[in-house]
N, C-alpha and C positions, 0 to 999 in steps of 0.2 A: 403875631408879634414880629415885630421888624428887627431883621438883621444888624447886630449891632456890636460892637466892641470896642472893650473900655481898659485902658491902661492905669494902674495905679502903684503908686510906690511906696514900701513898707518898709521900717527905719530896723534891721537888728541893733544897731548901736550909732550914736551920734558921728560916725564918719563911713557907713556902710550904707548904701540905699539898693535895695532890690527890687527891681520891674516884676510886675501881675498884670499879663491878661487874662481877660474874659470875653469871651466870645457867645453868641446865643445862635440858634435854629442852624448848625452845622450839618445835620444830619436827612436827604431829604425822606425816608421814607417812616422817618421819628414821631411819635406825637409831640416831642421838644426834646431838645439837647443844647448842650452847653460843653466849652472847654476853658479850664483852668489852667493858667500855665505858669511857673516861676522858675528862672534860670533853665535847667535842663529836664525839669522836671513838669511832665504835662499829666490830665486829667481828662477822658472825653467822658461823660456820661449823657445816655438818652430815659426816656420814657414810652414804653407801649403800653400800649389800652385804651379802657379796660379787655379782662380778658377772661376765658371762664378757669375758673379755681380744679386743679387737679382733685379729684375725688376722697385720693387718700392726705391731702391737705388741706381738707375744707374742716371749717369751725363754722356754725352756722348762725352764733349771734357775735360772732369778729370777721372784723375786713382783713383781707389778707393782700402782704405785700412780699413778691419775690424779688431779690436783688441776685445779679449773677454778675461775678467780678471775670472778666479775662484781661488777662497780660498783653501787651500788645505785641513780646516775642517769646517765646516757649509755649511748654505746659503748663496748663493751673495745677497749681496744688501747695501742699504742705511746704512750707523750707522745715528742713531738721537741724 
């Protein structure tokens, strides 16, 4: 997939317009990635695999799929 990115504008109300990038293959050691971004606020996600399933999470007539969220400043966890 070739490197690419696409700006598009998304209306909240008839006199506000807000800019969206998207961006594709950011990542090189990714099997694909992609970033989303509007105003301040950005998105990078990738993809690895496949990969073999952890023992005590395996189902053996379901595919399983792990997602892991990190922040891009602090620690993960819970807000209270």
């Amino acid at each position: 997939m070739a490197d690419e990115a696409m700006d598009v504008n998304i209306s909240n109300n008839s006199s506000e317009l807000r800019s969206m990038r998207c961006e594709q293959c950011l990542l090189n050691k990714s099997d694909g990635s992609a970033s989303f971004s509007q105003g301040d606020t950005q998105v990078i996600a990738a993809a690895y695999g496949p990969a073999e399933v952890r023992l005590s999470r395996e189902i053996i007539d379901k595919a399983t799929l792990e997602v892991v969220l990190r922040p891009k400043v602090g620690v993960p966890g819970n807000k209270s």
